[in-house]
C-alpha positions in Angstrom: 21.6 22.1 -17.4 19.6 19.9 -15.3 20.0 16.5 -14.7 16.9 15.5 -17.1 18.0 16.9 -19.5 21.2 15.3 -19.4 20.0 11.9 -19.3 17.8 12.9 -22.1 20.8 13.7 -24.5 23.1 10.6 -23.0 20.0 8.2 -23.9 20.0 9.9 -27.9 23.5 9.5 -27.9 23.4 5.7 -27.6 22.8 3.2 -30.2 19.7 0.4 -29.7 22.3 -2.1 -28.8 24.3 0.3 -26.0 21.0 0.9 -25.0 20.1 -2.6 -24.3 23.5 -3.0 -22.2 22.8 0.0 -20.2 19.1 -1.3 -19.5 20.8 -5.0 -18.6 23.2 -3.2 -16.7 20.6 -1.1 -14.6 18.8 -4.3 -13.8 21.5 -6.3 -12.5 23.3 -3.6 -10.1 20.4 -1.3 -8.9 17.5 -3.3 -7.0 14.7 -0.8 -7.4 15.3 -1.1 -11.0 14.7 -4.8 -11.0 11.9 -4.7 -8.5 10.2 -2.7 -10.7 10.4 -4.6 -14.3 9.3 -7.6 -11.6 6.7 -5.9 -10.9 5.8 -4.5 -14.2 6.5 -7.5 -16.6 5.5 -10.2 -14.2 2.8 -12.6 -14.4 -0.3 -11.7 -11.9 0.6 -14.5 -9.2 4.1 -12.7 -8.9 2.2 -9.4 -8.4 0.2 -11.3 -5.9 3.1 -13.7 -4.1 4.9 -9.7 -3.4 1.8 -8.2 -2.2 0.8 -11.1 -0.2 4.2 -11.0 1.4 3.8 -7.3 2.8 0.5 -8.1 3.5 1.7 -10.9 5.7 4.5 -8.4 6.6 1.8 -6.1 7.9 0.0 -8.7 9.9 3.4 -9.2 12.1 4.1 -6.0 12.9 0.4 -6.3 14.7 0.6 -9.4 16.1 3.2 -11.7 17.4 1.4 -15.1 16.8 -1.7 -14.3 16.5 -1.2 -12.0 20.1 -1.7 -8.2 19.9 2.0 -6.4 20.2 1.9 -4.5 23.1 2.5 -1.3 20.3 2.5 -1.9 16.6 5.2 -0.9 15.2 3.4 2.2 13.0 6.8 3.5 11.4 7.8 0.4 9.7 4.0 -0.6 8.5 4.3 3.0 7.2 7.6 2.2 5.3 6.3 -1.0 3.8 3.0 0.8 2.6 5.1 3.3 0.9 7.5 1.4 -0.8 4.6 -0.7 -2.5 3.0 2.4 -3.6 6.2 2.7 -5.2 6.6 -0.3 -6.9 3.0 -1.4 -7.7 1.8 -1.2 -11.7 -2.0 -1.6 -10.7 -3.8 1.1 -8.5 -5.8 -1.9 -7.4 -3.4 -3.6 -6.0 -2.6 -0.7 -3.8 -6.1 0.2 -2.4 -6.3 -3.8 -2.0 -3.3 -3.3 0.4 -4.5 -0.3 2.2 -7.5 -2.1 2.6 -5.5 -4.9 4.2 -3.8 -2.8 6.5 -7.0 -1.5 7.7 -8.8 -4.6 8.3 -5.5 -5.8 10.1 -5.1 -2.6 12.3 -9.1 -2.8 13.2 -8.4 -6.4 14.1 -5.8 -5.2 16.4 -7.9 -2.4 18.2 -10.9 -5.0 18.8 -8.3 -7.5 21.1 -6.3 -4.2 22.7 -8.3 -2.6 25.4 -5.9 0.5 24.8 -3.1 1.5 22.3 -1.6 4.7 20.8 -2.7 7.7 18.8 -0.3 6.9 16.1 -2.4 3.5 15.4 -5.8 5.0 15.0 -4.2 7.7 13.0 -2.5 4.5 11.4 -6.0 2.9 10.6 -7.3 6.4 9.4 -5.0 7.4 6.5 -4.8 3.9 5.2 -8.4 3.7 4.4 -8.1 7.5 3.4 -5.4 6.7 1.1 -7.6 3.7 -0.1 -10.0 5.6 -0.7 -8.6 8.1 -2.8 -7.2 5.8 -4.8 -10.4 3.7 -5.2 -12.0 7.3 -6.3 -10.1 7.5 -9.4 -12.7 4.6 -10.6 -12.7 1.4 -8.8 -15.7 2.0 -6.8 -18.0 -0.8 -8.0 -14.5 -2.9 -7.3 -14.1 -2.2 -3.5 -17.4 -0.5 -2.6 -18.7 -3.3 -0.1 -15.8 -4.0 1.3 -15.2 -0.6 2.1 -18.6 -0.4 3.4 -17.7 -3.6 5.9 -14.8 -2.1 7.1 -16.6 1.7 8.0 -19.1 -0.2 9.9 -16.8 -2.6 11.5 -15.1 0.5 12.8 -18.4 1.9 14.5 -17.5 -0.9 17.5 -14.2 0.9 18.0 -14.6 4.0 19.9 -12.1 6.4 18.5 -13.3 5.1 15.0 -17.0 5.6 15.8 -18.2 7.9 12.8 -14.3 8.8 11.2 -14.2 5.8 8.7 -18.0 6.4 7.9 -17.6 10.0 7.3 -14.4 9.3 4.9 -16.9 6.3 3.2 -19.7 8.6 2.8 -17.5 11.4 0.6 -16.6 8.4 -1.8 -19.8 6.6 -1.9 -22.3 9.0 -0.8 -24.3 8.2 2.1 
């Protein structure tokens, strides 16, 4: 029997009041579990005080005081991104993020005269992701910022024509 299913039968089993412990229980002792009831049952300016906090999370892993790091560090901007995929309740929020990350990595590239693969390919899926998510039905949402961002990217060359390209099969051209 699989685990599931398991679960399934051990939540039937237990009365409305057992159930309540076991949820209080969850909360207090596992930190995903909180994280996401946070997330989910929190006001907006929560949402946006966690969000803001990766963005600003992001933004350091670019810069050190407002100077370009010699190399981002890609893995752990990566990490961040995918944990709040996993705890964000709003796809919004999300594609507002990936946005973020974008703008922040193109930032980067204009005051670094030379960086890794791993950062343009860093800059490509973000807004790829974004986009994807912001094709579900958030275009009217996001569509000029979007557009912003593909152009800014024409002034880098190893972006010249990539962000556009991903833009235009969103958008249209």
């Amino acid at each position: 029997m699989s685990a599931r299913s398991e679960f399934s039968k051990f939540l039937k089993s237990l009365s409305e009041d057992e159930l309540r412990q076991e949820l209080k229980s969850l909360y207090s002792s596992i930190k995903e579990v909180k994280q996401h009831y946070q997330m989910e049952l929190g006001g907006d300016a929560e949402r946006k005080k966690i969000f803001d906090k990766a963005k600003k999370d992001i933004y350091n892993l670019y810069f050190i005081r407002n100077i370009p790091r010699k190399r981002p560090r890609v893995a752990k901007i990566k990490a961040i991104l995918k944990e709040m995929k996993k705890l964000s309740v709003f796809s919004h929020e999300t594609a507002d993020l990936l946005l973020a990350t974008t703008e922040t990595c193109l930032e980067y590239l204009y005051n670094r005269s030379y960086t890794t693969s791993a950062t343009y390919n860093s800059c490509i899926d973000s807004y790829d992701q974004a986009l994807e998510i912001i094709d579900t039905g958030l275009h009217t949402d996001f569509e000029k910022r979007c557009r912003f961002i593909a152009a800014k990217a024409a002034r880098v060359d190893e972006l010249d024509g990539v962000l556009q390209e991903l833009f235009d099969k969103v958008y249209g051209s």
